[in-house]
C-alpha positions as CSV (number, residue, x, y, z in Angstrom):
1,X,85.5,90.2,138.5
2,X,86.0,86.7,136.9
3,X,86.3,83.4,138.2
4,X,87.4,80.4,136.3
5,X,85.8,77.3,137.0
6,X,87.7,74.2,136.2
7,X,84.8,72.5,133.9
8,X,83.3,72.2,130.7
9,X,79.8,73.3,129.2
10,X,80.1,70.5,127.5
11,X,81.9,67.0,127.3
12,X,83.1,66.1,123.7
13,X,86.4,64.1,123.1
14,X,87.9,63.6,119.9
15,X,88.5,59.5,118.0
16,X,91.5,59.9,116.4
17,X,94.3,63.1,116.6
18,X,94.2,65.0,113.4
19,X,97.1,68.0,113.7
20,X,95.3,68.9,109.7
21,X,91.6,69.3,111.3
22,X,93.5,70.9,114.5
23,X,94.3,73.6,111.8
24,X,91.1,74.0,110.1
25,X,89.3,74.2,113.8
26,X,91.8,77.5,114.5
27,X,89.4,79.6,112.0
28,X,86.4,79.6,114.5
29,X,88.8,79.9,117.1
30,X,90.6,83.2,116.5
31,X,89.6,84.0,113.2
32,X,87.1,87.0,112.4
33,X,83.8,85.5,113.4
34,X,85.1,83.0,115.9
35,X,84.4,82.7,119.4
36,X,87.1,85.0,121.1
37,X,85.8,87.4,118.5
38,X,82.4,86.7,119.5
39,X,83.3,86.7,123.7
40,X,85.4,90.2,123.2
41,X,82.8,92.0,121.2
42,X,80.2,91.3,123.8
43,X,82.4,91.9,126.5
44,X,83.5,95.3,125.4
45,X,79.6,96.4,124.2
46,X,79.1,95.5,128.1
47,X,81.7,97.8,129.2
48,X,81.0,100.7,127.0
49,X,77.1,100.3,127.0
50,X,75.4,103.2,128.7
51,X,72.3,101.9,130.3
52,X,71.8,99.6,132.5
53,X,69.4,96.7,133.4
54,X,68.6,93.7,130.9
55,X,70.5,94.5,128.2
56,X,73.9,95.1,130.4
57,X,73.1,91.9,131.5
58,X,72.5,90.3,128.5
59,X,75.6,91.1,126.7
60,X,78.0,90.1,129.6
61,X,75.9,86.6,130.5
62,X,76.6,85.8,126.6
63,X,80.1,87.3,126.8
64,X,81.1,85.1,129.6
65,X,79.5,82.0,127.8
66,X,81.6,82.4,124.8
67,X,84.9,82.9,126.4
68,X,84.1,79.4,127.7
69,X,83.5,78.4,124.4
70,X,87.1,79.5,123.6
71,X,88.5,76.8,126.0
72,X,86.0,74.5,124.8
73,X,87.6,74.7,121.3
74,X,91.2,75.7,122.7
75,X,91.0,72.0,124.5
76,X,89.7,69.7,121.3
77,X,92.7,71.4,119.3
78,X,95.0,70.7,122.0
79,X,93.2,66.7,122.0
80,X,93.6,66.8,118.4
81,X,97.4,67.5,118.6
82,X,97.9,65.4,121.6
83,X,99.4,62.6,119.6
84,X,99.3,64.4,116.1
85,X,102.7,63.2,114.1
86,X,104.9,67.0,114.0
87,X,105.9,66.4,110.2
88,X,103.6,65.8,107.1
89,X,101.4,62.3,107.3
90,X,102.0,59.7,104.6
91,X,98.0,59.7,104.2
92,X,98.1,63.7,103.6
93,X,101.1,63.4,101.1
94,X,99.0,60.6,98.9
95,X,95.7,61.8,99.5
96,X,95.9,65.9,98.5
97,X,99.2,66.9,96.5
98,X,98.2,70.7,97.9
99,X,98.2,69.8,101.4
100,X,100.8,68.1,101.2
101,X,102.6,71.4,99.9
102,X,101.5,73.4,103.3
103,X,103.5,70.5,105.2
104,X,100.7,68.3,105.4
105,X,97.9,70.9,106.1
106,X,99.3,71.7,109.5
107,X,100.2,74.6,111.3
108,X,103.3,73.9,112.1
109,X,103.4,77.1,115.2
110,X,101.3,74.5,116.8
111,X,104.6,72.7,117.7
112,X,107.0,74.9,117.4
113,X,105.2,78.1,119.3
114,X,102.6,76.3,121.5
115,X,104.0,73.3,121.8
116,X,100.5,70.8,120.9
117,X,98.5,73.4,121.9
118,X,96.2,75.7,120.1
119,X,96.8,79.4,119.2
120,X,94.9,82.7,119.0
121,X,94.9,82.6,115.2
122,X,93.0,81.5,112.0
123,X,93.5,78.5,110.2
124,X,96.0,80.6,108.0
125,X,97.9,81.5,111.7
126,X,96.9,85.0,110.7
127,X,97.0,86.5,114.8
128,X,93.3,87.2,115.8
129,X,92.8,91.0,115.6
130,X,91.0,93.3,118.3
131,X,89.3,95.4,114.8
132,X,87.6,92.0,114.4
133,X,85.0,93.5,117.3
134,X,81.8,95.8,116.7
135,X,81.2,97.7,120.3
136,X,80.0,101.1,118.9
137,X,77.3,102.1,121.8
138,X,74.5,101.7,119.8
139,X,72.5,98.9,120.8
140,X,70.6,98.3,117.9
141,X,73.6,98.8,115.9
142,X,75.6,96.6,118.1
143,X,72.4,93.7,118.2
144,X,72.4,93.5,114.6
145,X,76.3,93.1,114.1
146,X,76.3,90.2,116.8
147,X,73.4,88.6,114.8
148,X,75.6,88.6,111.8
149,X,78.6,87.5,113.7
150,X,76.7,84.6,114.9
151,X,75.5,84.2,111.8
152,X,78.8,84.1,110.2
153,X,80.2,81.6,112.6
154,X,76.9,79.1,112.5
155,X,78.0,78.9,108.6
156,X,81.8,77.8,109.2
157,X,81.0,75.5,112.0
158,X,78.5,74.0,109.8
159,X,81.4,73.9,107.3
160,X,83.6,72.0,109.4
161,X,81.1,69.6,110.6
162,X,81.0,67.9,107.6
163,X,85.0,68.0,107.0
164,X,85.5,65.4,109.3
165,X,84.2,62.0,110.6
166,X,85.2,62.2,114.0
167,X,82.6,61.5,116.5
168,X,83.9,63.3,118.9
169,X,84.5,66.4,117.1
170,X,81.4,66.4,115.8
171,X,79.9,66.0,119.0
172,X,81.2,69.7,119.7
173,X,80.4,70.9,116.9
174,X,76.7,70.3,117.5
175,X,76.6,71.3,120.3
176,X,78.3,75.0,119.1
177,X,75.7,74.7,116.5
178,X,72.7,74.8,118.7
179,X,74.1,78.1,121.1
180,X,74.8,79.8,117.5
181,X,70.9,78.6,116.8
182,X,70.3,80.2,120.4
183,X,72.3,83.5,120.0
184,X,71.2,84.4,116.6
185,X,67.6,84.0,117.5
186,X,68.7,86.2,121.1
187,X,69.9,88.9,119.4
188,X,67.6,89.3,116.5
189,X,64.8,89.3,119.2
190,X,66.7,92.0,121.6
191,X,67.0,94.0,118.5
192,X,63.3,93.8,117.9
193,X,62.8,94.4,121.5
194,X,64.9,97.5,121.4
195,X,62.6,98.8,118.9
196,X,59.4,97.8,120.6
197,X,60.5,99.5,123.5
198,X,61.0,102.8,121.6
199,X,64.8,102.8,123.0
200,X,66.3,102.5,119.1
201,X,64.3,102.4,115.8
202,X,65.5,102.3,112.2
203,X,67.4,103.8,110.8
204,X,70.2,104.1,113.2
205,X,71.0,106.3,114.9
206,X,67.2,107.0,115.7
207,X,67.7,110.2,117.5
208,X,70.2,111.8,114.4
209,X,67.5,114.3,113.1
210,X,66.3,112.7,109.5
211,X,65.9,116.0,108.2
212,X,69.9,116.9,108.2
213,X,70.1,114.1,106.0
214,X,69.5,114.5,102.0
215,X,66.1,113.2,102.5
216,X,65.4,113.1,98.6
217,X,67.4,109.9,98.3
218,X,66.8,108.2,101.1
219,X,64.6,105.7,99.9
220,X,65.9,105.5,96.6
221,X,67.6,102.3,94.9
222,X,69.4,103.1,92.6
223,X,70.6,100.6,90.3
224,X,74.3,101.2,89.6
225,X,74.7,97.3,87.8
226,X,73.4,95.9,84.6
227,X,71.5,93.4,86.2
228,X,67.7,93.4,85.2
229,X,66.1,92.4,88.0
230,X,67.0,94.1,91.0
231,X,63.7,96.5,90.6
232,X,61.8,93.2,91.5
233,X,63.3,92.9,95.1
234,X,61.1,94.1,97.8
235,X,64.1,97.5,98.7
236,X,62.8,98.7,95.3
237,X,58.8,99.7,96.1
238,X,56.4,99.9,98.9
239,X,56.6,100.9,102.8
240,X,60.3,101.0,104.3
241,X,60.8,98.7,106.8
242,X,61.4,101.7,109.1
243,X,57.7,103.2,108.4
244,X,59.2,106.6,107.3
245,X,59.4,106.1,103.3
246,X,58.4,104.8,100.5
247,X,60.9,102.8,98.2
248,X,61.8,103.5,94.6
249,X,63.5,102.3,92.2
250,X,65.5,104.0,89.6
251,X,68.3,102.7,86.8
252,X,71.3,104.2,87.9
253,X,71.6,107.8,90.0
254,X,68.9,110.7,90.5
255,X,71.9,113.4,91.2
256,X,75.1,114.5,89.7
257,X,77.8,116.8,89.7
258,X,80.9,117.8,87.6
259,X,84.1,116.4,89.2
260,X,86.1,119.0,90.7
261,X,89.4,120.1,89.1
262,X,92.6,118.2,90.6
263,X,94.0,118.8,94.4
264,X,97.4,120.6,94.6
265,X,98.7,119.7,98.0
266,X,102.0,121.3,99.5
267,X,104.7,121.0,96.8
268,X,107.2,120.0,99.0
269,X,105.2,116.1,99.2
270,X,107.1,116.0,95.6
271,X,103.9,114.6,94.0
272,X,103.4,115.6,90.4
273,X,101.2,117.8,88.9
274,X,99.9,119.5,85.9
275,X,102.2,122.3,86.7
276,X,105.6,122.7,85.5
277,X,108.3,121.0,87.8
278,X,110.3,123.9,88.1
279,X,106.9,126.2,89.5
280,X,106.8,123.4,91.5
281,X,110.6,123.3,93.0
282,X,109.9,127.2,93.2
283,X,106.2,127.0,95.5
284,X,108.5,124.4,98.0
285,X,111.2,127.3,98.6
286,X,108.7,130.2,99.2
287,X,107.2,127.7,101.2
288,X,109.6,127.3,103.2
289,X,110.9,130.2,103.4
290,X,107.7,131.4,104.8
291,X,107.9,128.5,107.3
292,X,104.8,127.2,106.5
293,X,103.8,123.6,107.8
């Protein structure tokens, strides 16, 4: 169940409208590590997680957080278009030739489709995409990927800050800044929890049996680049940070095999091979003649 209540987390109203900064907000909006990514990845590793308690409740607390920070961001854009001009600005035209070019850095959908209003898209007006979300029922798994995705965002919203001069904008922004600060440090310490707790360890999947796995390079780095000092790094010798191994490092591959001859697949998928093109023309009609799919 959801109720919408009719308030802010946080008051923040921009200077000046800027229809070009409108556009460059949309990327932490709906592009790939922005906050409907952020509220829909959380809200579906809440729905498919298996277990419940803390960590249920963790992930749908943060979840319902985030889609507020959608209309937090949804409502500056909307401020910033309030009173945006619709066409390209004299001061973009003089000030960047190449904005100028992309009708004055604007997205112009944000008239025409939604009408001064934001959009769930990029700052490219690439649609925001539901394979932008990580909810694969592993916890640890999932932990990590929402670390990084708060990660990711943290680094664009720091981006933007310094784009513009807008008090009020900024205001936002610092304020989005700190929860990222909050949420990476969250998840980092649920996923260090979960491990703690014995409910996932490294590597994940902790209950796959280790010894199905090709064990003899599983520790291994092996150095497929001609760079000379990736031996130095701390993946390349001592304990793995998973207790099981012991890393080693090795200049290029520790196993090989011959490549296997080419694929023939059904000649009647026309693709050309070694073989003569009339063998080829005759394999499709005993094919088909044998009805064979």
């Amino acid at each position: 169940m959801f109720f919408h209540r009719q308030e802010l987390q946080f008051k923040s109203t921009p200077d000046k409208p800027d229809a070009v900064y409108a556009r460059k907000l949309q990327e932490v909006l709906g592009g790939q590590y922005g906050e409907i990514s952020v509220a829909m990845q959380y809200m579906f590793q809440g729905w498919n997680m298996h277990t419940p308690g803390k960590y249920r409740d963790l992930v749908f607390g943060i979840a319902s957080e985030e889609i507020g920070h959608v209309e937090m961001l949804a409502t500056m854009i909307a401020q910033l278009l309030e009173k945006s001009p619709l066409g390209i600005t004299e001061d973009a035209v003089q000030d960047d030739p190449t904005v100028a070019a992309i009708v004055g850095g604007t997205d112009v959908q944000h008239a025409i489709v939604a009408g001064a209003g934001a959009r769930p898209v990029d700052s490219n007006g690439n649609p925001w995409q539901g394979s932008y979300i990580t909810a694969s029922g592993n916890l640890l798994a999932d932990f990590t990927a929402n670390a990084n995705a708060e990660m990711q965002g943290r680094v664009q919203v720091a981006r933007l800050y310094h784009m513009t001069d807008d008090h009020g904008v900024r205001d936002l922004l610092s304020f989005l800044l700190a929860r990222d600060t909050m949420h990476q440090n969250m998840w980092l310490a649920a996923a260090a929890e979960l491990q703690e707790e014995g409910a996932e360890k490294l590597p994940t999947p902790s209950n796959f049996p280790q010894n199905k796995e090709f064990t003899e390079v599983s520790y291994q780095y092996l150095n497929f680049s001609d760079g000379a000092h990736a031996g130095d790094g701390r993946w390349a010798k001592g304990p793995s940070p998973d207790g099981k191994g012991e890393f080693t490092y090795h200049d290029g591959p520790t196993t090989s095999a011959p490549m296997p001859p080419p694929t023939h697949p059904d000649s009647r998928l026309y693709g050309t091979t070694e073989l003569p093109n009339t063998v080829e023309k005759v394999a499709g009609l005993a094919q088909d003649k044998l009805n064979r799919e």
